[in-house]
N, C-alpha and C positions, 0 to 999 in steps of 0.2 A: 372673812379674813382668817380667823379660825383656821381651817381645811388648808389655807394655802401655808399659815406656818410650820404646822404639821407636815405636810412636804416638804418643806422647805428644810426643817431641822432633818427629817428624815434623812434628806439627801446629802446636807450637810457630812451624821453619822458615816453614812455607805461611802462616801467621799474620802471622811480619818481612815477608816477600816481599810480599806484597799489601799490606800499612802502605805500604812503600817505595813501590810501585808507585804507590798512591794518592795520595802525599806529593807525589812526583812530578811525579804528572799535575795537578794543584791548581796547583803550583807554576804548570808551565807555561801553563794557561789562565788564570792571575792575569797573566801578561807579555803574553800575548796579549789579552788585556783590555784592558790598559792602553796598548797598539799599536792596535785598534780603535778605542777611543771617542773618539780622536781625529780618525778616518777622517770621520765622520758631520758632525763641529763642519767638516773642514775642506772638503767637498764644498758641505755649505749656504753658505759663505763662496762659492766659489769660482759656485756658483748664482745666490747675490744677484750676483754682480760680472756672472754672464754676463747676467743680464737687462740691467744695464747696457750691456755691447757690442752687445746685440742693438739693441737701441731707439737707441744710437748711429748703428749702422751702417746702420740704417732710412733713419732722417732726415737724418744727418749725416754720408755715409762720408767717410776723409780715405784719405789715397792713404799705404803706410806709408813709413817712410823707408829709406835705405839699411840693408845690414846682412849676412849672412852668412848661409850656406845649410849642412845640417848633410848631408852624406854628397851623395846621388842624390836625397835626398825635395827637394818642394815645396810642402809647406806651409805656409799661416799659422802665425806663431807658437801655441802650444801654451801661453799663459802668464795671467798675471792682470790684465791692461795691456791698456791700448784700442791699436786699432789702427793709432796714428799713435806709438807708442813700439814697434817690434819690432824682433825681436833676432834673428841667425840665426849658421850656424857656419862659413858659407861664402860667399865673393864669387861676384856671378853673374858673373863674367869666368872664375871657379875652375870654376862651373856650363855656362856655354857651351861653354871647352874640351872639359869631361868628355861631352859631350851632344852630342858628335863621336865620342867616344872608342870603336872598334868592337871588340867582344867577341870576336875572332877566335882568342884563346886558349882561350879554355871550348869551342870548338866546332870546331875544329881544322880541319873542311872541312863547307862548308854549300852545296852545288851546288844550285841549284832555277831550273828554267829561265827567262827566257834566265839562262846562266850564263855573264856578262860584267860587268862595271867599270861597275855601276850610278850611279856618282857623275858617271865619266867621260863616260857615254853623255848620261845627265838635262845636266850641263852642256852638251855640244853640242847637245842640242836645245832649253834654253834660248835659247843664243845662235843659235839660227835654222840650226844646223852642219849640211852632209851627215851622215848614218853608213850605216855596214853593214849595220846588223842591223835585220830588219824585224819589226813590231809582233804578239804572238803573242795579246793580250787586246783588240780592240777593239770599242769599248762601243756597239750599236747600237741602241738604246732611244733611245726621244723621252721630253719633258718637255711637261708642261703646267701654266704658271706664270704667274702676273702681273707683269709687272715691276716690281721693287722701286726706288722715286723713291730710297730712302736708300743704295742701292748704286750707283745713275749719278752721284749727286753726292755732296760730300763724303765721310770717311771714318767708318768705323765703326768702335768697339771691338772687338765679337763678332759672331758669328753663332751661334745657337744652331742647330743641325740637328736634326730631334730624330723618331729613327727611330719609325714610327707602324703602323700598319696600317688600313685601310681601313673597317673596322668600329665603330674605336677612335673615336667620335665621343666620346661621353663624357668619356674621359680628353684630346681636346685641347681642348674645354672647359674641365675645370677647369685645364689648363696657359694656355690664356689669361686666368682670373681668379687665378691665383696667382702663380709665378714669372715668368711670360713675358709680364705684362699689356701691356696700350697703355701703361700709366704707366711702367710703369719700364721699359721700350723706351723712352719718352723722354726720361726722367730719367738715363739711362743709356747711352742712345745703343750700342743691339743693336737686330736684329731677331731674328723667330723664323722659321722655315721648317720644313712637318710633311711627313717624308718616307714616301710612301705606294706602293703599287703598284695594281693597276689589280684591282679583286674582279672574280667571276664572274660573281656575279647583277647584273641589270639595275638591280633596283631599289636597289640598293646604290652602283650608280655612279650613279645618280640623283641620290639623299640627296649622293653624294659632289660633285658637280658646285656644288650647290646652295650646300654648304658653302665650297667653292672659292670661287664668286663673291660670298661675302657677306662672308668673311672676307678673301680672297689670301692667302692664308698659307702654300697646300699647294705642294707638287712632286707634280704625280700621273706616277708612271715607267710606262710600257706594257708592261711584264711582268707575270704573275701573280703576284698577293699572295701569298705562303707564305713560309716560317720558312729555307727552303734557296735562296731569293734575297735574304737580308740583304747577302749581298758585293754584286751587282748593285744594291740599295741606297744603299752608302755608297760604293762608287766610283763611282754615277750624281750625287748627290750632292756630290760630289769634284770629277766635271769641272763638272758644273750652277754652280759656286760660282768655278771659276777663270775660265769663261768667262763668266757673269752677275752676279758679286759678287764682284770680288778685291781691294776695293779693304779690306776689312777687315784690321784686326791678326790676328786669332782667330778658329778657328773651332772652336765648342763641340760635338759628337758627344754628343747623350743618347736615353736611351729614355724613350718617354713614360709609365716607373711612376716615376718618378725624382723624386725634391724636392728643387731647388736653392733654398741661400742665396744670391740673386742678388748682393746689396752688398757681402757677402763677396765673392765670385767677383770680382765688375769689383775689388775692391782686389784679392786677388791676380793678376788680368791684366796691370794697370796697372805693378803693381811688376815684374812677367816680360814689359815691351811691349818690352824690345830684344833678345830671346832670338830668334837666327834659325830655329834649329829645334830649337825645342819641341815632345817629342810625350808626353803624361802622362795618369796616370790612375791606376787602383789596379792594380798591376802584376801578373801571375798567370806563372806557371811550369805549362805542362803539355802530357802525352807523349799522343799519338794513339791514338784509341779502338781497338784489333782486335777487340773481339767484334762479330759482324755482327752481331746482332741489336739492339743499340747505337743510339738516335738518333741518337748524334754519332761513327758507326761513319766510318773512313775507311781505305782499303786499302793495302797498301804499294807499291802500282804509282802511286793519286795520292799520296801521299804518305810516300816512303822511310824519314825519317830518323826516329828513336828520342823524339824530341822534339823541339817548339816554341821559338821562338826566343823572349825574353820579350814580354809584350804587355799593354798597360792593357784590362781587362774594357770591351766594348764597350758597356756601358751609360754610360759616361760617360769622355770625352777630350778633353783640349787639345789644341789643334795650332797653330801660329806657319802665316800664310797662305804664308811660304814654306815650310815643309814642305809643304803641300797644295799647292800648284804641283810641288813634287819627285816627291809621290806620283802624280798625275795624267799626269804622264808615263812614272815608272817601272812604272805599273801596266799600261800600256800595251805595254809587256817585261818582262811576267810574267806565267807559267802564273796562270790564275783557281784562286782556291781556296774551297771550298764555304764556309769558316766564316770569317768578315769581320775579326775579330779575332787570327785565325790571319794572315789575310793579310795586313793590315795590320802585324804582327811580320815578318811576312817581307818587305815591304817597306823598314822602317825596318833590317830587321838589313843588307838589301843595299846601302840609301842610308848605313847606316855612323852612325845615329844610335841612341843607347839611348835607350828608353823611358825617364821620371824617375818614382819613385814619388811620390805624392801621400796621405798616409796619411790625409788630412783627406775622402778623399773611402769609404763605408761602401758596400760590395753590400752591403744589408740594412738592415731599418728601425731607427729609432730606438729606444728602451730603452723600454718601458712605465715602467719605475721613475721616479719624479716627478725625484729628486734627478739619476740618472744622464742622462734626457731632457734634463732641462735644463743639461748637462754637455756631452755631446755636442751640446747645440740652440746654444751658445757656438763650438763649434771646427771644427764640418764646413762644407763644402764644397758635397758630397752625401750623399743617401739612397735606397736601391733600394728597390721594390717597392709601393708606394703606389698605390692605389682612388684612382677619381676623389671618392668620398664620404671616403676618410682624410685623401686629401692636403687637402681643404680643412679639414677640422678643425685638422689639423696646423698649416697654414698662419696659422688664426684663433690657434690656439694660441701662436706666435710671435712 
């Protein structure tokens, strides 16, 4: 009799145990229930409003007012209010300082040659000064361009730059019937410029040529098209813009998979047009490839140190046109570095400006999810990765 009460209570135990357990766990997906279903009511709220801002800021953008900035980000507000009431948690005088402020504590010694007082040198050679040190990067590639009527006179808001490749017919296609149209380049007061290198085959600079002249839109640079001349790219770029267009506030750095909210963007310009050196984007942290077999392999003879200085992903960057006058010289006293976005970090970590985060701006597409697309389609900036056949959907979608 023993053996059998012993099972008996046994089962009894395992019996409470699993009650409990189950009582429990009820319990808890009744609280979590009731924390969800409110998520859904308030997304759709937040959906219908964005439709609201969107078709505002189409037709009617207003420029936002004063307000406060929250950390190193630069976003538009994140809220449920049209874009002429926003709010922030920081002054841009609080934001200018800081976006001076150089990082020299996290990195204790960052030698990369030339290894001199980059602020010091780019200033005398602004103001026309002797110096020492002679130029270790100079950029000896031609351009082939139209000159642009809206950069010899008057000023501009932006420039959009928007790195391409030569093939890439398609995709600046639909970048001229979507965000970068003739209308709103003149609704808006930008241009666009499609930054290309020069293909192999003949008949490919033919098409390209052709394009050139019906559009003027291109920079064709005389180096060969490949994926390991983007630096030569966007430093050709760089000087093409301070010696043929400097007369603009901004100059925009995108890639041609890229979907910008354009209305959005000129408002937040507008609101960031007295920041002297602005340099932003979605900011990334990261340490040099050593496996050789690596795309993005890089050796420690070109490149020493353990990690990169921070840097906005080169699919998409603001910059204040005096930064791009600072960089254009200081790039000029600096080793070239194969990855453009690398270099660009190293550039800004030597001119002594920090990158700002932009968290409004997405590497990666929008949410298939209805509710969450149209969430994100309300707050961003940017979007990566976009078919010349998405992005016009997208675009209609809008």
């Amino acid at each position: 009799m023993a053996p059998n009460n012993d099972r008996i209570w046994k089962s009894l135990l395992l019996m409470i145990f699993v009650s409990t357990g189950l009582f429990m766990w009820n319990a808890h997906r009744q609280r979590v229930g009731k924390t969800l279903q409110t998520i859904p009511s308030d997304l759709a709220r937040l959906s219908t409003q964005a439709i609201k801002v969107i078709n505002t800021t189409d037709h009617n953008p207003s420029r936002p007012s004063t307000g406060h900035w929250k950390g190193r980000n630069a976003d538009l507000p994140n809220s449920n209010i049209s874009l002429s009431n926003v709010s922030f948690d920081r002054s841009v005088t609080t934001l200018k300082r800081e976006s001076l402020n150089h990082p020299r504590e996290s990195w204790k010694r960052f030698p990369y040659p030339l290894d001199t007082d980059m602020v010091e040198l780019v200033r005398k050679l602004r103001s026309n000064m002797a110096v020492k040190e002679s130029p270790i990067f100079q950029y000896q590639y031609k351009f082939s361009y139209h000159p642009v009527h809206n950069c010899m006179e008057g000023s501009l808001l932006f420039i959009f730059l928007i790195k391409s490749a030569a093939g890439h017919f398609e995709r600046r296609k639909a970048i001229r019937e979507t965000w970068a149209s003739s209308e709103l380049m003149t609704k808006h007061n930008f241009i666009r410029m499609f930054l290309v290198g020069s293909p192999e085959k003949q008949l490919e600079m033919s098409d390209l040529r052709d394009e050139h002249e019906h559009h003027r839109d291109l920079i064709i640079m005389s180096f060969r098209e490949n994926y390991y001349n983007n630096t030569l790219k966007t430093i050709g770029a760089i000087h093409w813009t301070v010696q043929h267009c400097n007369r603009s506030k901004f100059v925009v750095f995108v890639d041609d998979d890229m979907l910008i909210f354009t209305t959005r963007l000129v408002d937040f310009l507008k609101f960031n047009a007295t920041l002297p050196n602005f340099f932003g984007g979605a900011i990334q942290l990261h340490k040099p490839q050593r496996f050789r077999k690596s795309k993005w392999y890089v050796s420690p003879q070109d490149y020493p140190h353990d990690t990169y200085p921070p840097m906005p992903s080169a699919a998409f960057m603001i910059m204040t046109m005096n930064f791009v006058i600072d960089l254009h010289f200081a790039s000029q006293y600096t080793k070239k570095f194969i990855y453009d976005d690398c270099y660009l970090g190293i550039l800004a970590y030597k001119l002594r400006v920090t990158p700002v985060s932009i968290h409004s701006v997405k590497i990666g597409l929008l949410s298939k999810k209805s509710i969450v697309f149209k969430y994100e389609a309300r707050s961003l900036l940017a979007a990566h990765g976009y078919s010349p056949s998405l992005l016009r959907i997208t675009w209609r979608i809008l």
